[in-house]
C-alpha positions as CSV (number, residue, x, y, z in Angstrom):
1,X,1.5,-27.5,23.0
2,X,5.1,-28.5,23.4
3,X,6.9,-30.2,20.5
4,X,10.5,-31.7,20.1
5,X,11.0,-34.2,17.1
6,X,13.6,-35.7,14.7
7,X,12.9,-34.7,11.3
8,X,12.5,-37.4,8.7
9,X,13.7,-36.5,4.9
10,X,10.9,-39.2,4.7
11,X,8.8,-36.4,5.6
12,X,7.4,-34.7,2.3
13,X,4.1,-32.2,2.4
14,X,3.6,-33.5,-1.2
15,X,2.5,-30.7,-3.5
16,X,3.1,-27.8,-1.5
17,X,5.8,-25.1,-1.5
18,X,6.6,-21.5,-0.4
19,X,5.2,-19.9,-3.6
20,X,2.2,-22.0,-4.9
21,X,0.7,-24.4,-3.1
22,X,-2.0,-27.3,-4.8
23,X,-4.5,-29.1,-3.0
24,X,-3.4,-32.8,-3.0
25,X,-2.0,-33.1,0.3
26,X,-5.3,-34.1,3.0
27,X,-4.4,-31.5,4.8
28,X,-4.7,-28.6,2.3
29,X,-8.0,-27.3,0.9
30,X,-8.6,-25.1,-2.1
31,X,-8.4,-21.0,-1.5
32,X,-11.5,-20.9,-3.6
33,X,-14.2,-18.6,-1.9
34,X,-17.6,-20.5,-1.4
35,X,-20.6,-18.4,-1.8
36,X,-22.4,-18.1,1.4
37,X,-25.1,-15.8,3.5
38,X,-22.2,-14.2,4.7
39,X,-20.2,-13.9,2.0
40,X,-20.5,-11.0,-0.9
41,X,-17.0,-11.4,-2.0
42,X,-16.0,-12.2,-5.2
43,X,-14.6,-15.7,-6.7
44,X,-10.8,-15.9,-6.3
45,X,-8.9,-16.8,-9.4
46,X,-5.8,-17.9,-7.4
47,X,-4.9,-21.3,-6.4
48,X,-2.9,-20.6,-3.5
49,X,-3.3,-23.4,-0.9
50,X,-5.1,-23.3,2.6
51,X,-3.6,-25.7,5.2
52,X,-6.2,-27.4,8.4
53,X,-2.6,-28.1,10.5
54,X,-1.1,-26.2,13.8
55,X,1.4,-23.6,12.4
56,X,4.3,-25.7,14.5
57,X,3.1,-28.2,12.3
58,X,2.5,-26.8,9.0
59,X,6.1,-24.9,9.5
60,X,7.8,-28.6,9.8
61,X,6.4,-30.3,7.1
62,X,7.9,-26.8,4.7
63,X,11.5,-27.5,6.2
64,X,11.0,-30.9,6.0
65,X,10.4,-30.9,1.9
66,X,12.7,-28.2,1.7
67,X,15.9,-31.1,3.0
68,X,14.5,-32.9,0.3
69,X,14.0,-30.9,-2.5
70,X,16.5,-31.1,-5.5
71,X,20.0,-29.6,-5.0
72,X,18.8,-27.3,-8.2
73,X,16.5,-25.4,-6.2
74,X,18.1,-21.9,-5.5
75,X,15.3,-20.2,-3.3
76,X,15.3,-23.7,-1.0
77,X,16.1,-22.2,2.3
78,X,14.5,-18.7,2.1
79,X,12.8,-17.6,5.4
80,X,8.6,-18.3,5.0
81,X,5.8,-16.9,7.3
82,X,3.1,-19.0,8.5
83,X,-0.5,-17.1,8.5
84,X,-2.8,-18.5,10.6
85,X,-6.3,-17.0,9.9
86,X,-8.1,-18.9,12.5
87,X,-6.6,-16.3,14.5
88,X,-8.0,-14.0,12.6
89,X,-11.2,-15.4,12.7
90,X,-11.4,-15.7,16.8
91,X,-10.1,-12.1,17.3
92,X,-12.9,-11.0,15.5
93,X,-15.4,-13.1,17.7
94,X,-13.0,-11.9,20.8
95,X,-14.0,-8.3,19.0
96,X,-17.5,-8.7,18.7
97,X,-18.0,-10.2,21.9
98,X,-16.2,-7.4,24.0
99,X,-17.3,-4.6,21.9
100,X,-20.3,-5.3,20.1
101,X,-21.6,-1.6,19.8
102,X,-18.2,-1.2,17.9
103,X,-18.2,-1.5,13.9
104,X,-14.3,-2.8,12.9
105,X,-12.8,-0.8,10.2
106,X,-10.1,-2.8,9.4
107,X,-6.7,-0.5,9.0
108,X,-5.4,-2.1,5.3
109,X,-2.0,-0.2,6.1
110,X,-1.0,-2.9,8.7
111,X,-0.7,-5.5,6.4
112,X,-2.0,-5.5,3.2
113,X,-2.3,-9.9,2.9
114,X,-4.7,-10.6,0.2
115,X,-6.1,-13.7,2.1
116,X,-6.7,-12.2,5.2
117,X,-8.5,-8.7,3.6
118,X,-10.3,-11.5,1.7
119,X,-11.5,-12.9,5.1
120,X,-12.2,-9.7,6.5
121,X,-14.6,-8.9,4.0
122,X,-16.1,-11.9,4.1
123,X,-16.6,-11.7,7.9
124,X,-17.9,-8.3,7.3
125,X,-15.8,-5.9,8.4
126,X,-15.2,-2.6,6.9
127,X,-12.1,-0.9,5.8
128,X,-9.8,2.0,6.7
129,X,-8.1,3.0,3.7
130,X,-5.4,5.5,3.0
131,X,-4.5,5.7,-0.3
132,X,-6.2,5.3,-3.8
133,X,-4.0,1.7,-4.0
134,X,-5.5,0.6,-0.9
135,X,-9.2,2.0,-1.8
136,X,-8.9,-0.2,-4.9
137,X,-7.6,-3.0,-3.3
138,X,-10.9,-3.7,-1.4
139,X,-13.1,-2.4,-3.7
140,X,-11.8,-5.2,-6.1
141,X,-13.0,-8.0,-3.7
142,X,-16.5,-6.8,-4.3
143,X,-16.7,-4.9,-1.4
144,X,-19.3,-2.5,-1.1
145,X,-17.8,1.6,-1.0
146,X,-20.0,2.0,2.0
147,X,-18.0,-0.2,3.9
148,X,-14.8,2.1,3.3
149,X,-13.4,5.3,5.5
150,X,-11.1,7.2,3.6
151,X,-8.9,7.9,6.6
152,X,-6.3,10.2,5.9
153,X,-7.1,13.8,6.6
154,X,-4.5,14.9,4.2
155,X,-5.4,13.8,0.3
156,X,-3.9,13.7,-2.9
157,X,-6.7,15.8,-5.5
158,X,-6.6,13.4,-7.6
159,X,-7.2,10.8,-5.0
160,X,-10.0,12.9,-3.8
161,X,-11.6,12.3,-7.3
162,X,-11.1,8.6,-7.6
163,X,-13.1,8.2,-4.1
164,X,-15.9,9.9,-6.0
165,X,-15.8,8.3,-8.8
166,X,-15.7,5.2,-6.8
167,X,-18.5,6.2,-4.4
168,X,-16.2,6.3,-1.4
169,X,-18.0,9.1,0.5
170,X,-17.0,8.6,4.1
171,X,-13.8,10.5,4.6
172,X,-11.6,12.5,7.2
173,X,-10.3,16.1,7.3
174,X,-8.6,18.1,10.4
175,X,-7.8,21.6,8.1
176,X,-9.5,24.4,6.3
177,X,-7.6,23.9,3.3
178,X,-8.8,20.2,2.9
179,X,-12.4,21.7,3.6
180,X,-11.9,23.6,0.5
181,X,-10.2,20.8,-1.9
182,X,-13.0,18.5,-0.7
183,X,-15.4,21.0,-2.1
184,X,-13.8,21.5,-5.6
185,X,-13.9,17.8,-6.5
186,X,-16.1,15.7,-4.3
187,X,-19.0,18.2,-2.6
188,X,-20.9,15.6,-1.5
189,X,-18.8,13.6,0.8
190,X,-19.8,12.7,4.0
191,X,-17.1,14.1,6.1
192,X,-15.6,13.1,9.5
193,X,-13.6,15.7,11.7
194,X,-10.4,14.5,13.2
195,X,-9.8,15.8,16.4
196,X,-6.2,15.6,18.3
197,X,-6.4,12.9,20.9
198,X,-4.0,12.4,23.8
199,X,-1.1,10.0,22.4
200,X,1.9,10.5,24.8
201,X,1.0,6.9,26.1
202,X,1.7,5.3,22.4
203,X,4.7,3.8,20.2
204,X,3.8,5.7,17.3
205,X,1.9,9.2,18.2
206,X,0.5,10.1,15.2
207,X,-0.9,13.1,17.0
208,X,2.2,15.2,16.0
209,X,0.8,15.0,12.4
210,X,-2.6,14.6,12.5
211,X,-5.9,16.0,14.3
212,X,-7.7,19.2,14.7
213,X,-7.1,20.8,18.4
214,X,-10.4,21.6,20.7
215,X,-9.9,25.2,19.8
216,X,-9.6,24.9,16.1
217,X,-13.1,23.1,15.9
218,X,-15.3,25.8,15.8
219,X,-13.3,27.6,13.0
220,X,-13.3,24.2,10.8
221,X,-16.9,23.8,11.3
222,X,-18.0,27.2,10.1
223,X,-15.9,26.7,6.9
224,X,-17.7,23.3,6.3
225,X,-21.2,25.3,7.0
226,X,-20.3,27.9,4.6
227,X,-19.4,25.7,2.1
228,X,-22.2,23.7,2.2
229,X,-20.4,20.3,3.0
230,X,-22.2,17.8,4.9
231,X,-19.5,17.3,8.0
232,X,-21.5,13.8,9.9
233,X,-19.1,12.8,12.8
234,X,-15.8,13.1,14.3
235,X,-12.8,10.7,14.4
236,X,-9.2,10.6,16.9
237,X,-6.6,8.5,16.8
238,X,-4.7,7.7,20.1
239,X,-1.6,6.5,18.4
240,X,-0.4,3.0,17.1
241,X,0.4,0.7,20.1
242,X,-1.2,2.5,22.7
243,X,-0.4,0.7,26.4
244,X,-2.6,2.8,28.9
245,X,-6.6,2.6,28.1
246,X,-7.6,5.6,30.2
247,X,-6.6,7.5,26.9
248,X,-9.6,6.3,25.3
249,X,-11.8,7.7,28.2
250,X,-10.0,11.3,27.6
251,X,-10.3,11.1,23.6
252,X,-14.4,10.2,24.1
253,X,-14.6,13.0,26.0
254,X,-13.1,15.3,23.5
255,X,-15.6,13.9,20.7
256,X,-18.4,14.6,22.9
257,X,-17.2,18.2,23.1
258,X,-17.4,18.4,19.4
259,X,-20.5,16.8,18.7
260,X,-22.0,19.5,21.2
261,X,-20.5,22.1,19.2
262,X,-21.5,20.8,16.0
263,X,-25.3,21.7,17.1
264,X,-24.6,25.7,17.2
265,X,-23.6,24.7,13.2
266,X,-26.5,22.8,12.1
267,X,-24.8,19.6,11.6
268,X,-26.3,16.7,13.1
269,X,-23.7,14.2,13.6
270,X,-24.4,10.7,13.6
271,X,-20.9,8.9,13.4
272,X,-18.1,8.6,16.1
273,X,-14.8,6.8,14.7
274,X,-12.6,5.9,17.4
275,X,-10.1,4.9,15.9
276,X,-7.0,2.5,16.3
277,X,-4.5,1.4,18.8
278,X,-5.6,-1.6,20.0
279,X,-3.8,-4.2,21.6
280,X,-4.4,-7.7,20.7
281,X,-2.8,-9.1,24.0
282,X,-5.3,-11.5,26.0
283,X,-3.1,-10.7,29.6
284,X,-0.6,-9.9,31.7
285,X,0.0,-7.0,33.9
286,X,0.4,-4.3,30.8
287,X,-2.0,-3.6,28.2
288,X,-5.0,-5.9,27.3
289,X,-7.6,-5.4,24.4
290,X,-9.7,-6.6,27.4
291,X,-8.7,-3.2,29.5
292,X,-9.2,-0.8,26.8
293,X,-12.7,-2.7,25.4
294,X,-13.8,-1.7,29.4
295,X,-12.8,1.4,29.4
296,X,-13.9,2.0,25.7
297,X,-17.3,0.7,26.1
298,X,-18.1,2.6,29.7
299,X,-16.9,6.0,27.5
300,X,-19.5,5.7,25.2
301,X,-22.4,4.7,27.1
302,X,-21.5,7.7,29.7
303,X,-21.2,10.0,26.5
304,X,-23.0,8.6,23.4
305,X,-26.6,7.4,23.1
306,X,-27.6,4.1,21.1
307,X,-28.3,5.6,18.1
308,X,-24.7,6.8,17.3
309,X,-23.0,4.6,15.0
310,X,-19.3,3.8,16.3
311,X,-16.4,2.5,14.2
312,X,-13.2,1.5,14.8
313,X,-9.8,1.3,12.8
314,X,-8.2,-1.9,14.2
315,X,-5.3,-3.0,12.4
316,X,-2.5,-5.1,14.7
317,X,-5.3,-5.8,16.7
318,X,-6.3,-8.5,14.0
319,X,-3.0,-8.8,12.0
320,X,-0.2,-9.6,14.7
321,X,-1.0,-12.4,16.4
322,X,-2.0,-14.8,12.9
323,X,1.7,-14.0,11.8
324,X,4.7,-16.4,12.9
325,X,8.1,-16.3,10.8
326,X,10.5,-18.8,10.2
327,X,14.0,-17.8,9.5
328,X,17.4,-20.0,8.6
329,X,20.7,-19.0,9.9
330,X,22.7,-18.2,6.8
331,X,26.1,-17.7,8.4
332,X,27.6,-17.1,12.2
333,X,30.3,-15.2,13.6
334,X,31.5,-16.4,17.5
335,X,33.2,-13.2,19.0
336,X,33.5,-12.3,22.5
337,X,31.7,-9.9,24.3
338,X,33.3,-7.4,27.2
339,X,30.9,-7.3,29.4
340,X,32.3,-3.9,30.8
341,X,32.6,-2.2,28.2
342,X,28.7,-2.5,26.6
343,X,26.6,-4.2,24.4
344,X,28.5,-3.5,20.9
345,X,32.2,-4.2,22.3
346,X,32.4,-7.4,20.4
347,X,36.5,-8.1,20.2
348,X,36.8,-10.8,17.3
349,X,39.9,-12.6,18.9
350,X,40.5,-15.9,20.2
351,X,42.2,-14.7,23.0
352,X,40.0,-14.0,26.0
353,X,40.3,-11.5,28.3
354,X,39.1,-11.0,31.9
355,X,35.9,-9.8,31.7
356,X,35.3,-11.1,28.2
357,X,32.0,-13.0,27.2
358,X,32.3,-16.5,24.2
359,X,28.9,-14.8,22.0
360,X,27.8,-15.4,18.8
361,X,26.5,-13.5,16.1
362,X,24.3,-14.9,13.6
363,X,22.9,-14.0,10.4
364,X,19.3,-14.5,9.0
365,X,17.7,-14.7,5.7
366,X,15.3,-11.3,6.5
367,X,16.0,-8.3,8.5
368,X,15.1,-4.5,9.1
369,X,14.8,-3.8,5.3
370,X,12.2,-6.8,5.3
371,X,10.0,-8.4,7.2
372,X,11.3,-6.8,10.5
373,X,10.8,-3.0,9.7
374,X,9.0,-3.2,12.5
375,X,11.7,-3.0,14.8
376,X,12.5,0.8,13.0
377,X,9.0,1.7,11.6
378,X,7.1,0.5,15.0
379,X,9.4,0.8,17.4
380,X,8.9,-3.3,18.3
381,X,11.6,-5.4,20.0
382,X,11.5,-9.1,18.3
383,X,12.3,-12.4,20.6
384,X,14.6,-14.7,18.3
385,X,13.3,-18.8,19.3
386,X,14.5,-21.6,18.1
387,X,12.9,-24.0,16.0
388,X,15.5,-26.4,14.8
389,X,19.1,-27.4,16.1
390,X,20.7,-30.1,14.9
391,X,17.8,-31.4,13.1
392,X,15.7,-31.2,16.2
393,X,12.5,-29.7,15.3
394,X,11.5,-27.4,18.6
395,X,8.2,-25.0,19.1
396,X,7.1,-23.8,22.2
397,X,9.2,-25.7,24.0
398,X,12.4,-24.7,26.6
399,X,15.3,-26.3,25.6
400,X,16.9,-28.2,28.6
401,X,20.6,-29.4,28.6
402,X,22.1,-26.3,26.8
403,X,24.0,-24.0,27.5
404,X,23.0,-20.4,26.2
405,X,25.7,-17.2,25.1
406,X,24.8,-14.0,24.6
407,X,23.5,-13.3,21.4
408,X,23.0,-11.4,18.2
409,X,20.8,-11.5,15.4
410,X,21.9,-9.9,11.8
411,X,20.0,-9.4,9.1
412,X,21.4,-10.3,5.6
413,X,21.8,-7.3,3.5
414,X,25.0,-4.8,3.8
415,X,24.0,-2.3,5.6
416,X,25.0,-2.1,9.5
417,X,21.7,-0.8,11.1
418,X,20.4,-4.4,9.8
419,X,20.3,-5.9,13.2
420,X,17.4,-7.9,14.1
421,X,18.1,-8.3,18.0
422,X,21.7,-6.8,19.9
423,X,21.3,-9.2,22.8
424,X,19.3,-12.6,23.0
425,X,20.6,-16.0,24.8
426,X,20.7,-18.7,22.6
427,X,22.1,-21.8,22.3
428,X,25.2,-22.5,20.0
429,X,23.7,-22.7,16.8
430,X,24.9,-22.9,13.4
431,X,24.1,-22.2,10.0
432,X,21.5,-24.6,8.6
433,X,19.4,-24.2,12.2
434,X,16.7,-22.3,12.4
435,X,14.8,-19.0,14.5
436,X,11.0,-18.3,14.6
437,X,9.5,-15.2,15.1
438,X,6.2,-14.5,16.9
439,X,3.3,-11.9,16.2
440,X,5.0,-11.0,13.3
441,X,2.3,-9.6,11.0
442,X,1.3,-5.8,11.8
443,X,3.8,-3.9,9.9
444,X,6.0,-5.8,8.8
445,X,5.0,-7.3,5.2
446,X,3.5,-3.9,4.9
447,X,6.6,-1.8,4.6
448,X,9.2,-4.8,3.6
449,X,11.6,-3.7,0.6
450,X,14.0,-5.8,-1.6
451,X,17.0,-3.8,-0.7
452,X,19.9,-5.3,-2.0
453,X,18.3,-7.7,-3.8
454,X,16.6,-9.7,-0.9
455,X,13.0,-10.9,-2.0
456,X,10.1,-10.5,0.3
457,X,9.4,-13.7,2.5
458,X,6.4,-15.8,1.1
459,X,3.5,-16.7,3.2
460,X,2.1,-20.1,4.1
461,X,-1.6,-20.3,5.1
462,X,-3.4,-22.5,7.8
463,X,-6.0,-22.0,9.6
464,X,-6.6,-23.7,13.3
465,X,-10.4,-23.2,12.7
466,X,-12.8,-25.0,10.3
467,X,-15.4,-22.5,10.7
468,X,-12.9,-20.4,8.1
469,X,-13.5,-22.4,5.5
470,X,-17.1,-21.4,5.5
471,X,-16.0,-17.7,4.8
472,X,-13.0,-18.6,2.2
């Protein structure tokens, strides 16, 4: 959907704004969780609000109240995300449909958003924690500790203890030293062996910290069998933002060699984790969660019989496309650009030479020490888009009729590595107009930080399907 409109100061969503929202707009509907068949999660005490519009939609009527809000309001302009958790809500049908065999263990780490763990839960899904934080986190929705993986073959004692206490049994190791911390505070875990995958073909290869090698199983299943710990499946990670499937093929293959060993040990394994790294793009020539669920799925029927129980540890495979942000242009900077000499050679002169480029840069209200860590922490590139010019209110649509300049987007703290995007072409814009961001929510509320004072964007909640409100 294409839209271009004036906006009205007229145009008020009454009772809402960036931090709390009420329900006496039509449009918004209490965050109160209903009880249902499907639902085991507690009550929520919050009164955040739930909007039924389009995010395009739901993003206007915020920047519309904001032009009218009262001069006194000093947090007005501040840049807002939008989640939309019907999207949520049809990646796990597009989940369940493509890979039904599959359990999702959703990976908290990619973003931690109270509403959508909340959904999550209520749909179902199980969790892949890290951390005692993030073990409490779900276990305070009601969820049951059965439907946790402690994932992180390297733990903190004292975290160790907490699972037990909590009755998180489910957890990873890849080293004989873990083996023998398990066994001083939490003997009866039900333990999952992380084997090294092949991640040369991912953005983040966790490989070069985690994951027992092929020829270090058979020493790290002796140790569990002498220690009496009860070892029940294995578990490989092909790295964060993997873009070739035929990876998964390889790291099923390596778990079947495993679970063949495990025999000569007297462990009869039951579980295969396989992990995360799955792309939540519908097409296009690269990577498809379509192309790895094929892959996937032939895998394990070549290698694994029915009665294996596979999980997964998706996390921007639900989380990055529900996530849009909206940022304002705080301030702007037209330089010229020498083409000749590279990307940075930006000569702040009215004078132009031959060979010289009128750019722009402009500033927004988040950055790399925000919401867009991803660019350093995930290794993403970010496409700045316009949403309003001149009071022109634009989503999803091309802009006809303007010229464009190369340009750059800042973020708005000190520090020089807070660049957002070195070379987009915009139109001229100024400061007042507004940039969207897309797929914005797998690590980047996460890991955002209030350096130099910069508070962490709010977020907005709609959702573009009514079955949601069933679950929440």
């Amino acid at each position: 959907m294409s839209i271009s409109t004036t906006l009205s100061p007229h145009q008020s969503m009454k009772g809402f704004s960036a931090t709390v929202s009420t329900c006496g707009s039509e449009h918004l509907r209490s965050n109160l969780f209903c009880t249902s068949k499907f639902n085991k999660v507690k009550l929520v005490d919050d009164l955040l609000g739930i909007s039924d519009l389009p995010v395009s939609e739901l993003m206007k009527q915020h920047i519309t109240s904001l032009k009218v809000s009262d001069e006194s309001d000093l947090e007005a302009e501040n840049a807002f995300f939008v989640a939309d958790l019907g999207e949520v809500y049809r990646q796990h049908l597009r989940w369940k449909t493509r890979l039904p065999r599959v359990e999702p263990f959703y990976a908290v780490k990619c973003n931690p958003d109270s509403m959508m763990l909340k959904l999550l839960a209520a749909l179902g899904v199980g969790f892949d924690c890290a951390s005692k934080l993030e073990i409490q986190t779900i276990l305070s929705m009601g969820v049951d500790p059965g439907r946790i993986i402690y994932a992180n073959p390297c733990k903190q004692a004292s975290f160790i203890r907490y699972a037990a206490q909590k009755e998180v049994r489910m957890m990873t190791f890849d080293n004989v030293d873990e083996l023998h911390k398990i066994k001083q505070h939490f003997p009866s875990a039900q333990l999952v062996l992380r084997i090294l995958a092949d991640d040369s073909k991912s953005l983040c290869r966790l490989g070069l910290k985690f994951g027992a090698s092929l020829e270090s199983v058979d020493q790290l299943l002796q140790t569990a069998q002498n220690l009496e710990l009860d070892v029940i499946g294995v578990s490989f990670h092909v790295g964060s933002g993997c873009y070739d499937e035929e990876v998964y093929a390889d790291a099923v293959w390596r778990a079947r060699v495993v679970f063949d060993k495990a025999a000569r040990y007297n462990f009869n394994f039951s579980l295969l984790d396989v992990g995360g790294g799955f792309s939540h793009l519908h097409n296009g020539d690269g990577i498809t969660f379509e192309k790895i669920a094929n892959v996937l799925d032939t895998a394990l029927k070549n290698y694994f019989p029915e009665d294996i129980r596979i999980i997964a540890e998706p996390g921007r495979y639900y989380a990055a496309p529900a996530y849009t942000i909206a940022t304002q242009i705080i301030a702007r900077r037209p330089v010229l650009r020498n083409q000749e000499a590279g990307e940075n050679d930006f000569v702040d002169s009215e004078q132009k030479l031959a060979g010289d480029e009128q750019s722009f840069m402009y500033y927004i209200n988040d950055g790399v020490y925000g919401a867009f860590n991803c660019i350093l922490f995930d290794h993403q590139i970010v496409h700045p888009k316009v949403l309003i010019k001149d009071d022109i209110f634009y989503f999803d649509t091309t802009m006809t009729g303007e010229s464009e300049y190369s340009s750059s987007v800042w973020g708005p703290t000190c520090d020089s590595i807070d660049c957002v995007n070195k070379d987009s072409r915009l139109p001229e814009l100024f400061p007042g107009d507004w940039l969207y961001f897309e797929e914005m929510g797998a690590y980047t509320i996460s890991a955002a930080s209030q350096f130099n004072g910069f508070m962490k964007s709010n977020v907005l909640y709609t959702s573009t399907e009514n079955k949601v409100f069933e679950y929440i």
